[in-house]
N, C-alpha and C positions, 0 to 999 in steps of 0.2 A: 873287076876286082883287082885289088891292086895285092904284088906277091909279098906277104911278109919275110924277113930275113929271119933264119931260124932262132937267133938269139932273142930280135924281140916276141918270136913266137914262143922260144921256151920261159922269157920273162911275165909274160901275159899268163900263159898256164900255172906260172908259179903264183900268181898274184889270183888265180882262181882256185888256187887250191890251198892259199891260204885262208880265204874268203872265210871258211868256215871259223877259226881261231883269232881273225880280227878284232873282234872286240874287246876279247880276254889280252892282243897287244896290245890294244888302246886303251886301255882302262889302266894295264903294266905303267906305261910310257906316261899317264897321266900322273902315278902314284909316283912314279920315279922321279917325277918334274915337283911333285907336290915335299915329298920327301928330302930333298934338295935344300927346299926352304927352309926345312924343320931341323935340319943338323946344325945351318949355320947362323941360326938365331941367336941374337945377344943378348947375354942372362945377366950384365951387367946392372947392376940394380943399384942407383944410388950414386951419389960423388961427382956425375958428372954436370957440367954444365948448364945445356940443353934439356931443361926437365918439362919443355913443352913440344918434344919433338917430335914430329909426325913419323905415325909407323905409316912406311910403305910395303910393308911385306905382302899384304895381300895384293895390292897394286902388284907389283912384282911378279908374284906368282902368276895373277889372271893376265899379264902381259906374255910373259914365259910360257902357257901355256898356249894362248894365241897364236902366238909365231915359232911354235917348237916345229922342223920344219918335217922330223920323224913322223909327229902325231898328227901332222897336217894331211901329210901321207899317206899314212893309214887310213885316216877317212875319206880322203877321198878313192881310194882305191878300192873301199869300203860300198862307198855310195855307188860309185860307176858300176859294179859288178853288180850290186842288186838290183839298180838301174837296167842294165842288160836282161839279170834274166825275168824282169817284171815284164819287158817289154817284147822278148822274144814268144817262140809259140811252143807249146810243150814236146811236141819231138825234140826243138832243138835244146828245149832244156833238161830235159831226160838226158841228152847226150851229155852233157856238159856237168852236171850230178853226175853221172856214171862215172866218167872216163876222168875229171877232175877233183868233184867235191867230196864226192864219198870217203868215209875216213880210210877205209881200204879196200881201193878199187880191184876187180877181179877178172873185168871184161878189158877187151884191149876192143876198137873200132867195128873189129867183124862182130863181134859177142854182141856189143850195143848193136848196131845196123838189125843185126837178127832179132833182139828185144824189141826195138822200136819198129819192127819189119821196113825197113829200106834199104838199101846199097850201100855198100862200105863207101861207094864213092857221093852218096848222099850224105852220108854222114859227114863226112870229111869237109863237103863243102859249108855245109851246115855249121860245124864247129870256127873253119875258117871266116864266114861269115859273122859267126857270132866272135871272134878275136878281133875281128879286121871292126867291127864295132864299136867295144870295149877299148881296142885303140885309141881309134879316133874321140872318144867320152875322153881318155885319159890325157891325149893329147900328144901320142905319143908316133 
């Protein structure tokens, strides 16, 4: 097992305990990018030149969206964590609900260990194991 450094450990928990609100940011971030397009549309009607000009705006937009590197983000931060907890086994996703996802958690390590009847220090590795996973998904 290799030792995470606390930062990218507190980074990972934070990214699982967004888990739950992700989609409500991506959907945000999509509307945000979409909305974008729609303020700085040209209403210019008439007079000018070019009266067979191609609109690229939606071109535009579904490139913008593609490569917004926020939104790209989100998903996949998205997919890996669901990814983990599809694949992990329900103690450790009990623990991982508990101690992260829940909208607000109650139990600290011992509380969970006792629910899911194991070792604090089971749990611990458990959780570790499932970060040190999620990591390496993320690439991180």
């Amino acid at each position: 097992m290799i030792k995470l450094k606390k930062a990218l450990f507190d980074y990972i928990a934070e990214i699982i305990s967004d888990y739950p609100q992700t989609n409500q940011y991506i959907k945000e971030r999509e509307d945000e990018l979409i909305n974008q397009f729609q303020e700085f549309r040209d209403e210019n009607v008439g007079g000018g030149r070019a009266q067979y000009k191609n609109n690229t705006g939606v071109q535009d937009m579904a490139i913008t969206l593609a490569i917004d590197k926020r939104l790209n983000t989100l998903k996949r931060h998205a997919k890996a964590v669901e990814q983990c907890l599809n694949e992990c086994d329900s103690d450790t996703k009990a623990i991982i609900e508990e101690l992260y996802i829940k909208q607000h958690p109650t139990l600290n390590v011992y509380g969970v260990a006792e629910k899911v009847n194991l070792s604090a220090s089971q749990v611990k590795r458990r959780r570790l194991k499932f970060f040190e996973h999620l990591s390496n998904k993320l690439g991180l």
